[in-house]
N, CA, C and O of each residue as an XYZ file, in Angstrom:
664
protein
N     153.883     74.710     63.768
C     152.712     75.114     63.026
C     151.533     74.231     63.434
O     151.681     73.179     64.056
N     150.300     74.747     63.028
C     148.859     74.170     63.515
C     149.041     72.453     63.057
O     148.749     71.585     63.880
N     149.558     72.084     61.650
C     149.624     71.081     60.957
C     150.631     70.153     60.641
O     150.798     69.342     59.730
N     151.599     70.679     62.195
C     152.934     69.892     62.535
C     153.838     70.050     61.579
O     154.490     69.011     61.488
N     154.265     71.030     60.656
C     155.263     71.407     60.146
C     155.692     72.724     60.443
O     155.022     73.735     60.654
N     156.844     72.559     60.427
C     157.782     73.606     61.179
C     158.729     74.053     60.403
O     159.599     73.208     60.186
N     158.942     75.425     59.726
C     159.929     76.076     58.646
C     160.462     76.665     59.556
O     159.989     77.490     60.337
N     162.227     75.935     59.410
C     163.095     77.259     59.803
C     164.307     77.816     59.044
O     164.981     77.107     58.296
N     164.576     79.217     59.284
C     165.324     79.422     57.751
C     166.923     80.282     58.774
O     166.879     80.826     59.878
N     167.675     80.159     58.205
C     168.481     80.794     59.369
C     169.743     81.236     58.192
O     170.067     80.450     57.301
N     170.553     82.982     58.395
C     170.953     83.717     57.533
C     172.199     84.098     57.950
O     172.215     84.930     58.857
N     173.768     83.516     57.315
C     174.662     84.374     58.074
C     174.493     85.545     57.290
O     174.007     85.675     56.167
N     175.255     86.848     58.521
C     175.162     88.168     57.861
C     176.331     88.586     57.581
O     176.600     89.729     57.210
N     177.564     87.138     57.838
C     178.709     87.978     57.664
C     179.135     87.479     56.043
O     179.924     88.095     55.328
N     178.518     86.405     55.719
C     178.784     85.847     54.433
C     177.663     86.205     53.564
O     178.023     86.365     52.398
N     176.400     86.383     53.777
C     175.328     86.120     53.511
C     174.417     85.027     52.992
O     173.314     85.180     52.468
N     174.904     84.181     53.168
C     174.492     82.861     52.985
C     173.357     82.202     53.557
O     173.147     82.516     54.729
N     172.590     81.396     53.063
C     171.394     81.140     53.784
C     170.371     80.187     54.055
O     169.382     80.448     53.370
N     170.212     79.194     54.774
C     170.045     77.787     55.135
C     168.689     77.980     55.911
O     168.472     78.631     56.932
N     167.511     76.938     54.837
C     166.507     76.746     54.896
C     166.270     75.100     55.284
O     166.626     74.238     54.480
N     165.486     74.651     56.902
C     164.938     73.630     56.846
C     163.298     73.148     56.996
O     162.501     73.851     57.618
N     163.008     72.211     56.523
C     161.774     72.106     57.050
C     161.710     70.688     57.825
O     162.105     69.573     57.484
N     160.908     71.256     59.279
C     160.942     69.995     59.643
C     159.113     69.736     59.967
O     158.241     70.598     60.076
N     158.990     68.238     60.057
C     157.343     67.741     59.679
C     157.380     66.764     60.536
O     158.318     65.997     60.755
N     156.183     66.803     61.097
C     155.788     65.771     62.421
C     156.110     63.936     61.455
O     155.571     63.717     60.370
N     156.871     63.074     62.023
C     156.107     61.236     61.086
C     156.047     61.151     62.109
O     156.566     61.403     63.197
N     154.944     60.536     61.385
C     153.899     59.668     62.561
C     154.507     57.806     62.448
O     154.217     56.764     63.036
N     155.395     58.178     61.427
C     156.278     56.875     61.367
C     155.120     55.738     60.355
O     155.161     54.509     60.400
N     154.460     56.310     59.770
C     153.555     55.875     58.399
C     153.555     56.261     57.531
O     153.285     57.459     57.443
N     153.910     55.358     56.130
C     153.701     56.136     54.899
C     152.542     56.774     54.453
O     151.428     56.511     54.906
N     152.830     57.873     53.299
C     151.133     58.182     53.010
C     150.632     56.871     52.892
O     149.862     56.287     53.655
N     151.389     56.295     51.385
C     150.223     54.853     51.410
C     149.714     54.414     52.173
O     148.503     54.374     51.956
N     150.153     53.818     53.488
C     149.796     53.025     54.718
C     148.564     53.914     55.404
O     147.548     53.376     55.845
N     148.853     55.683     55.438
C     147.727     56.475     55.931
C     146.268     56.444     54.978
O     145.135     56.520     55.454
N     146.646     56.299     53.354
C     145.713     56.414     52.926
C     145.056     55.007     52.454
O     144.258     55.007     51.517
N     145.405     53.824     53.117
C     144.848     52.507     53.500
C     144.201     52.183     54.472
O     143.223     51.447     54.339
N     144.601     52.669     55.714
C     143.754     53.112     56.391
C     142.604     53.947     56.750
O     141.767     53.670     57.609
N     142.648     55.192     55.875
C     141.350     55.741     55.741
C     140.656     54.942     54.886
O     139.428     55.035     54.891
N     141.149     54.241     54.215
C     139.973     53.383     53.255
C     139.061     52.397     53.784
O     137.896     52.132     53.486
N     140.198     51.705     55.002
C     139.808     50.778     55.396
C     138.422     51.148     56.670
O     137.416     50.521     57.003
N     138.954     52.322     57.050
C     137.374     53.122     58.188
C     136.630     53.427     57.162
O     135.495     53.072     57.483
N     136.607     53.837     56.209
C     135.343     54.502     55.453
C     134.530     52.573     54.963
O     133.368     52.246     54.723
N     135.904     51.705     55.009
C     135.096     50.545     54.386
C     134.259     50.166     55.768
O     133.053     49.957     55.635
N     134.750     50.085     56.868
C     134.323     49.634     57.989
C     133.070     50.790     58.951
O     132.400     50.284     59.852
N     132.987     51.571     58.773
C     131.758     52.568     58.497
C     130.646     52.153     59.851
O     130.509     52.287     61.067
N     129.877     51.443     58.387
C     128.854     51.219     58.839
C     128.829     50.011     59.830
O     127.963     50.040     60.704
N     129.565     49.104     59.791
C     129.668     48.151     61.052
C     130.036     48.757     62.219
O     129.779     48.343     63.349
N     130.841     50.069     61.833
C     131.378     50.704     63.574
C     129.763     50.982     63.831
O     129.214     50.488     64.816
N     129.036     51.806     62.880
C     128.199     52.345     63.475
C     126.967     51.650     64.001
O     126.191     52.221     64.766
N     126.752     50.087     63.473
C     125.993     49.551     64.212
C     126.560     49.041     65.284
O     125.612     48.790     66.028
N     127.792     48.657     65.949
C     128.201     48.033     66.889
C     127.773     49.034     67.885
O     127.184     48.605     68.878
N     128.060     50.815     67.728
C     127.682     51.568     68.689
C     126.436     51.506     68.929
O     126.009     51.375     70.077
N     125.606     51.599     67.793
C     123.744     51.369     68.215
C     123.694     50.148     69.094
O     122.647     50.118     69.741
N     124.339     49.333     69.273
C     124.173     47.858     69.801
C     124.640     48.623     71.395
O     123.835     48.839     72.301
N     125.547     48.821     71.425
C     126.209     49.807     72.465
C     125.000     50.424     73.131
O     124.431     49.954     74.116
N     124.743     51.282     72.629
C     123.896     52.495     72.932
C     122.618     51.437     73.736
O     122.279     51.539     74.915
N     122.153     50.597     72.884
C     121.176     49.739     73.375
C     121.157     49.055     74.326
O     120.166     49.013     75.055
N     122.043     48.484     74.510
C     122.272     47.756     75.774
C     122.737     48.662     77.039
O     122.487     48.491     78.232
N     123.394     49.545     76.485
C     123.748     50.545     77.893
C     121.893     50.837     78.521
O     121.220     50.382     79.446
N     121.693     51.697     77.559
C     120.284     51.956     77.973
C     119.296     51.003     78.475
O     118.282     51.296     79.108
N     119.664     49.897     78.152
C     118.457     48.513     78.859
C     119.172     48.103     80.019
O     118.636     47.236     80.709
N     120.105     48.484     80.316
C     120.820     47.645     81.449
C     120.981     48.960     82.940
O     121.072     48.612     84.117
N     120.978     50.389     82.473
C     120.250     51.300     82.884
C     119.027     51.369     83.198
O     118.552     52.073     84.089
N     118.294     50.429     82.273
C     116.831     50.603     82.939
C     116.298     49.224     83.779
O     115.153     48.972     84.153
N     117.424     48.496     83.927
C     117.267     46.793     84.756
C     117.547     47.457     86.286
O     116.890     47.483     87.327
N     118.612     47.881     85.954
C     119.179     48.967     87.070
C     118.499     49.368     87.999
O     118.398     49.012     89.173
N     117.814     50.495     87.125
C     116.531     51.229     87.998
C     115.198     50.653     88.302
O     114.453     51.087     89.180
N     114.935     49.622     87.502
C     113.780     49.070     88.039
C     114.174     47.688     89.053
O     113.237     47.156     89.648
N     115.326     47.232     89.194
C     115.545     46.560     89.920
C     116.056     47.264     91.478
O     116.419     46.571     92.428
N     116.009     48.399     91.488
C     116.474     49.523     92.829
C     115.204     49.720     93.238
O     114.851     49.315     94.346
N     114.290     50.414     92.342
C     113.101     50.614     92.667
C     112.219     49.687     93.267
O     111.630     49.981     94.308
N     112.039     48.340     92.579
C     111.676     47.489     93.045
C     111.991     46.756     94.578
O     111.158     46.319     95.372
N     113.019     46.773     94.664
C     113.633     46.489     96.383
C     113.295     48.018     97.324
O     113.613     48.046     98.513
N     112.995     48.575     97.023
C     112.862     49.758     97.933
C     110.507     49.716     97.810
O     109.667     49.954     98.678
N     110.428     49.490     97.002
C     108.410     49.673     96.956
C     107.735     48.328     96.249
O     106.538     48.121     96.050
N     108.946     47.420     95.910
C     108.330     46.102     95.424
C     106.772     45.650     96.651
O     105.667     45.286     96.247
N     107.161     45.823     98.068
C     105.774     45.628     98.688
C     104.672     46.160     98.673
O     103.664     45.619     99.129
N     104.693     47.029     98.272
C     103.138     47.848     97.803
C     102.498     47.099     96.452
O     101.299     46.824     96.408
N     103.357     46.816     95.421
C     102.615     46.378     94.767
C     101.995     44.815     94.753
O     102.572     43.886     95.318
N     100.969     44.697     94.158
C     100.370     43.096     94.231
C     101.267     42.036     93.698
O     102.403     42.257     93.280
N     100.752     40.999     93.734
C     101.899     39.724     93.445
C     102.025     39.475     91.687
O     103.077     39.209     91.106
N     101.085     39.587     91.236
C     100.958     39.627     89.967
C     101.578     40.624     89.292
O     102.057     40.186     88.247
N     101.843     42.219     89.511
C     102.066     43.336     88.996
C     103.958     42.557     89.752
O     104.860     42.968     89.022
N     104.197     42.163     90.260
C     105.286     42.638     91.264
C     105.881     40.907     89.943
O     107.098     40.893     89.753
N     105.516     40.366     89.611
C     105.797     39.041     89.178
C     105.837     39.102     87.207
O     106.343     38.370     86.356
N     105.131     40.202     87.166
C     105.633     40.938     86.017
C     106.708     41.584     85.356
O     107.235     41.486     84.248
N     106.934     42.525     86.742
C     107.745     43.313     86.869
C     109.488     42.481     86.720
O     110.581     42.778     86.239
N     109.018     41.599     87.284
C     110.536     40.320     87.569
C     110.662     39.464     86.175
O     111.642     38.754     85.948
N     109.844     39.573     85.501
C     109.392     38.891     84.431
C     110.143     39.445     83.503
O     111.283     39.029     83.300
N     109.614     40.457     82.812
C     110.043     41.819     82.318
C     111.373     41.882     82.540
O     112.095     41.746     81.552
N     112.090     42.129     84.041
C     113.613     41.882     84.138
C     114.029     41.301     83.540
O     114.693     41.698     82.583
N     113.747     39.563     83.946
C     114.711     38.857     82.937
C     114.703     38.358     81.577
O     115.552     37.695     80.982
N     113.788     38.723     81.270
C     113.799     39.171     79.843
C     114.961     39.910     79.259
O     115.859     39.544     78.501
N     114.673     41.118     79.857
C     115.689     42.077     79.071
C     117.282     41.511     79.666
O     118.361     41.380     79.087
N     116.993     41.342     80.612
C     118.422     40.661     81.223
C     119.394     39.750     79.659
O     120.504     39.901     79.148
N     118.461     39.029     79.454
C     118.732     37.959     78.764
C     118.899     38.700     77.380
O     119.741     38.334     76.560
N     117.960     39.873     77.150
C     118.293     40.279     75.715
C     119.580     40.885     75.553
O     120.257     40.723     74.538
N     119.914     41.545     76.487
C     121.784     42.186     76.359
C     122.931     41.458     76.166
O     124.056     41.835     75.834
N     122.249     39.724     76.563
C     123.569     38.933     76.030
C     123.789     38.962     74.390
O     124.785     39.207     73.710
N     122.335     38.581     74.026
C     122.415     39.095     72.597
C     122.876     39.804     71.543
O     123.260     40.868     72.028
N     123.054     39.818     70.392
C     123.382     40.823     69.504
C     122.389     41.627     68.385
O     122.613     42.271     67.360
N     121.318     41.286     69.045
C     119.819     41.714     68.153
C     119.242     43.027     68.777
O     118.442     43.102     69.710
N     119.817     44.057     68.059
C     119.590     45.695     68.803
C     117.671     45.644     68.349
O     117.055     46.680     68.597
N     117.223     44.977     67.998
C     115.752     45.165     68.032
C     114.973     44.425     69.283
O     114.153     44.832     70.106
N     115.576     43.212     69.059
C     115.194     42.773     70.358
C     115.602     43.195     71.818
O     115.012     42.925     72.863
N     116.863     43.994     71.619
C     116.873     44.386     72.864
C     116.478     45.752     73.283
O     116.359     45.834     74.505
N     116.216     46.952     72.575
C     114.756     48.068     72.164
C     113.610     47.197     72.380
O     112.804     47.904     72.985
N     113.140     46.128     72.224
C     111.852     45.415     72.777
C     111.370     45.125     74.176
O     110.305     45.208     74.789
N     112.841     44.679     74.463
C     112.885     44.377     75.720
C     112.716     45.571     76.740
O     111.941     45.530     77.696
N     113.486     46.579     76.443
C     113.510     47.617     77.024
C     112.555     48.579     77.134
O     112.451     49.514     77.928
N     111.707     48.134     76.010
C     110.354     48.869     76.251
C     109.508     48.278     76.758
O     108.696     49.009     77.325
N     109.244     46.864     76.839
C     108.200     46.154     77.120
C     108.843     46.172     78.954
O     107.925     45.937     79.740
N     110.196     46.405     79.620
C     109.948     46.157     80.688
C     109.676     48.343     80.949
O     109.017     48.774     81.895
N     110.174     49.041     80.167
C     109.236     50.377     80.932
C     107.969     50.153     81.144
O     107.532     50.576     82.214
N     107.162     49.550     80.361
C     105.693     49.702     80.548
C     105.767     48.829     80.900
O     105.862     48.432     79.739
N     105.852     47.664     81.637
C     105.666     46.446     82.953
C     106.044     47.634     84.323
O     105.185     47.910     85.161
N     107.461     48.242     84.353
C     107.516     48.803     85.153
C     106.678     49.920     85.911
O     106.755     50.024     87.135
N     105.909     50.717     85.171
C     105.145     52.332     85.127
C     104.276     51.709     86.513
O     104.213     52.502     87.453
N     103.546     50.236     86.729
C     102.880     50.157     87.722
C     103.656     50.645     89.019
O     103.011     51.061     89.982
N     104.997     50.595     89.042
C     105.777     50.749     90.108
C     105.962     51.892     90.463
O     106.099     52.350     91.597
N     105.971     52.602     89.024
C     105.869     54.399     89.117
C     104.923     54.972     89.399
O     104.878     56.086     89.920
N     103.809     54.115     89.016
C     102.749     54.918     89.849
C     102.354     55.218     91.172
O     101.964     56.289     91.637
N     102.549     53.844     91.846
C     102.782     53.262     93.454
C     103.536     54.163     93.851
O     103.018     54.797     94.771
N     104.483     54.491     93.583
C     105.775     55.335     94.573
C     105.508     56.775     94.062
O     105.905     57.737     94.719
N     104.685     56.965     92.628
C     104.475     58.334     92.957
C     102.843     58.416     94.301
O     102.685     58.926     95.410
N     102.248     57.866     93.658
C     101.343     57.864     94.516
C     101.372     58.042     95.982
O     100.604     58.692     96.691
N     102.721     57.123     96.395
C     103.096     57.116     97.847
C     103.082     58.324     98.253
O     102.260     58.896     98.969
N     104.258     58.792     97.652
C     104.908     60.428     98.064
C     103.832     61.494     97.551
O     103.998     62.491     98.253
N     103.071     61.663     96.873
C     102.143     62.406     97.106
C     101.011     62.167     98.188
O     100.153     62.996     98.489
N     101.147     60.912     98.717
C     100.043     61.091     99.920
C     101.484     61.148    101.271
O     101.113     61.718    102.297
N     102.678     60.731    101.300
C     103.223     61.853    101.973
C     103.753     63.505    102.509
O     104.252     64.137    103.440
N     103.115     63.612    100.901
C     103.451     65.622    100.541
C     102.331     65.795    101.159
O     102.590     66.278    102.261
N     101.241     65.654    101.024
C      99.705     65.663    101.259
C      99.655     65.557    102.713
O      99.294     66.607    103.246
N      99.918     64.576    103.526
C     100.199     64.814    104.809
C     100.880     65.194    105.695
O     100.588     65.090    106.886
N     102.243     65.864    105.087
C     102.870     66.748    105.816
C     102.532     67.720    105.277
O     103.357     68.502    105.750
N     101.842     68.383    104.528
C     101.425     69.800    104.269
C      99.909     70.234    105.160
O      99.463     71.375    105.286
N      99.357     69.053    105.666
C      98.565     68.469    106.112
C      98.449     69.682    107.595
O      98.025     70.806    107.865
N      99.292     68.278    108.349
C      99.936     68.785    109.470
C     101.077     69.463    110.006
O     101.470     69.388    111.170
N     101.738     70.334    108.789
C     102.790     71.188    109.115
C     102.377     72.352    109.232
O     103.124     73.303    109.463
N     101.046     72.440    109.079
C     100.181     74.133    109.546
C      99.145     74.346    108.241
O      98.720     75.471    107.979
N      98.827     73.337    107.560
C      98.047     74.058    106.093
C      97.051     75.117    106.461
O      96.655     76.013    105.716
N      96.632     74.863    107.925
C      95.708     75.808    108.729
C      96.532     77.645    108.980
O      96.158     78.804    108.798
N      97.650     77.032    109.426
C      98.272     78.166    110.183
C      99.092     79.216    108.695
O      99.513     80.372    108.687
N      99.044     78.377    107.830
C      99.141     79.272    106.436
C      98.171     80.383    106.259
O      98.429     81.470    105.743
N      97.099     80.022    106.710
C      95.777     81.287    106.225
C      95.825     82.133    106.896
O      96.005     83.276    106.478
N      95.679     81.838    108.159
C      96.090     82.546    109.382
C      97.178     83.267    109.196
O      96.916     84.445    109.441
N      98.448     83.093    108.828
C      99.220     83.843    108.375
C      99.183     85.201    107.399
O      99.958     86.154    107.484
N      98.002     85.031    106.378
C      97.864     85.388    105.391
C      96.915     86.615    106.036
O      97.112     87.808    105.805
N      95.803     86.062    106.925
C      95.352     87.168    107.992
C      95.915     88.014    108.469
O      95.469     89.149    108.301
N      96.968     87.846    109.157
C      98.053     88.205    110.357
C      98.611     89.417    109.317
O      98.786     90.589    109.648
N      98.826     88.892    108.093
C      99.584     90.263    107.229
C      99.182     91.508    106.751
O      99.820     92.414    106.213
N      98.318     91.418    106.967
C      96.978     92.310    106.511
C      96.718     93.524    107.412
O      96.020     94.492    107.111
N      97.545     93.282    108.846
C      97.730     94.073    109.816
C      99.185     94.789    109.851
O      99.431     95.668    110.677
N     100.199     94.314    108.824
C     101.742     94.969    108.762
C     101.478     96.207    108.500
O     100.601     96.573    107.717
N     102.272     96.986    109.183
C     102.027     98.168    109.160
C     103.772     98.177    108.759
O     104.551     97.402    109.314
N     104.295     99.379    107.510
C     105.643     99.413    107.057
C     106.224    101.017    108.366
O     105.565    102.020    108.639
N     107.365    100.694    108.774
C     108.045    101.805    109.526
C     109.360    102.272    109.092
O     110.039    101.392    108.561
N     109.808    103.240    109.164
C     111.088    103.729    109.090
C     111.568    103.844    111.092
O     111.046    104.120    112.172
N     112.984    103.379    110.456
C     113.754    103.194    112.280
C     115.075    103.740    111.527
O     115.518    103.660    110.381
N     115.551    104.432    112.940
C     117.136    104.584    112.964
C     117.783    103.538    114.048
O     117.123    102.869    114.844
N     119.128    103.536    113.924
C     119.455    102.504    114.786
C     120.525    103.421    116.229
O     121.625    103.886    115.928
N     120.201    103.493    117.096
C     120.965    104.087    118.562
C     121.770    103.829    119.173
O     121.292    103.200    120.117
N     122.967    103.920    119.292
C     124.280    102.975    119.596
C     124.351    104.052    121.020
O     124.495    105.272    121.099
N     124.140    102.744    122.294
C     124.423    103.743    123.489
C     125.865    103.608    123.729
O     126.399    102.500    123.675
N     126.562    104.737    124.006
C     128.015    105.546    124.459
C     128.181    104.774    126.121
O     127.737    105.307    127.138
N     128.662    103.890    126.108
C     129.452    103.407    127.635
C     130.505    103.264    127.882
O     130.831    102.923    129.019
């Protein structure tokens, strides 16, 4: 059954006699012991649930050390020494806040290094849009119009296709 008990009933037909068992999943715990334990999670609750916010927090700041420490080794030279000395700043900061157990301070950290970081986001977007910009540039942005000319002359046909007999 759905709820781990199992009825089975079984009938001789030559006597008519008739033998009923039930059998039930143990989990090898008494109720008491089961219903001490639910007491004891409903008592413990709210500490699970801040340990996960603490969780949650630090995953997410150490995700974002991550990425701004990738980012940074790949476009750290574009930016100036000051923005770039921020940026490292900001790191270990938050670095240091995940040893912690202060889920505010480490939401602080994690915000104060996104916005240290955004200079970096801007730089590398910036980059790649003046690389989109110049390969759209010189990959024909000219020969696009021209194209657009060129169509203006399609003329639509009907064809059959001729299979020569050799």
């Amino acid at each position: 059954d759905a709820n781990g008990i199992l009825h089975v009933s079984a009938k001789d037909k030559a006597t008519g006699k008739e033998n009923k068992i039930k059998i039930q999943a143990s989990s090898g715990l008494s109720e008491e012991e089961v219903q001490r334990m639910v007491q004891d999670a409903e008592l413990h609750a709210e500490e699970d649930r801040k340990a996960h916010e603490l969780a949650d927090a630090r995953n997410q700041c150490d995700g974002m050390i991550h990425t701004v420490k990738k980012s940074l080794t790949e476009y750290g030279d574009k930016l100036a020494d000051n923005e770039k000395e921020s940026i490292e700043r900001a790191t270990k900061e938050a670095e240091e806040a995940i040893r912690g157990n202060d889920i505010d301070v480490i939401k602080a950290k994690t915000e104060a290094l996104g916005t240290a970081a955004q200079k970096l986001g801007e730089k590398m977007y910036a980059e790649q849009q003046a690389q989109a910009g110049a390969a759209e540039h010189t990959a024909g942005g000219d020969s696009a119009g021209e194209t657009r000319k060129d169509d203006s002359d399609v003329v639509d046909a009907e064809f059959t296709e001729v299979k020569d007999k050799k």
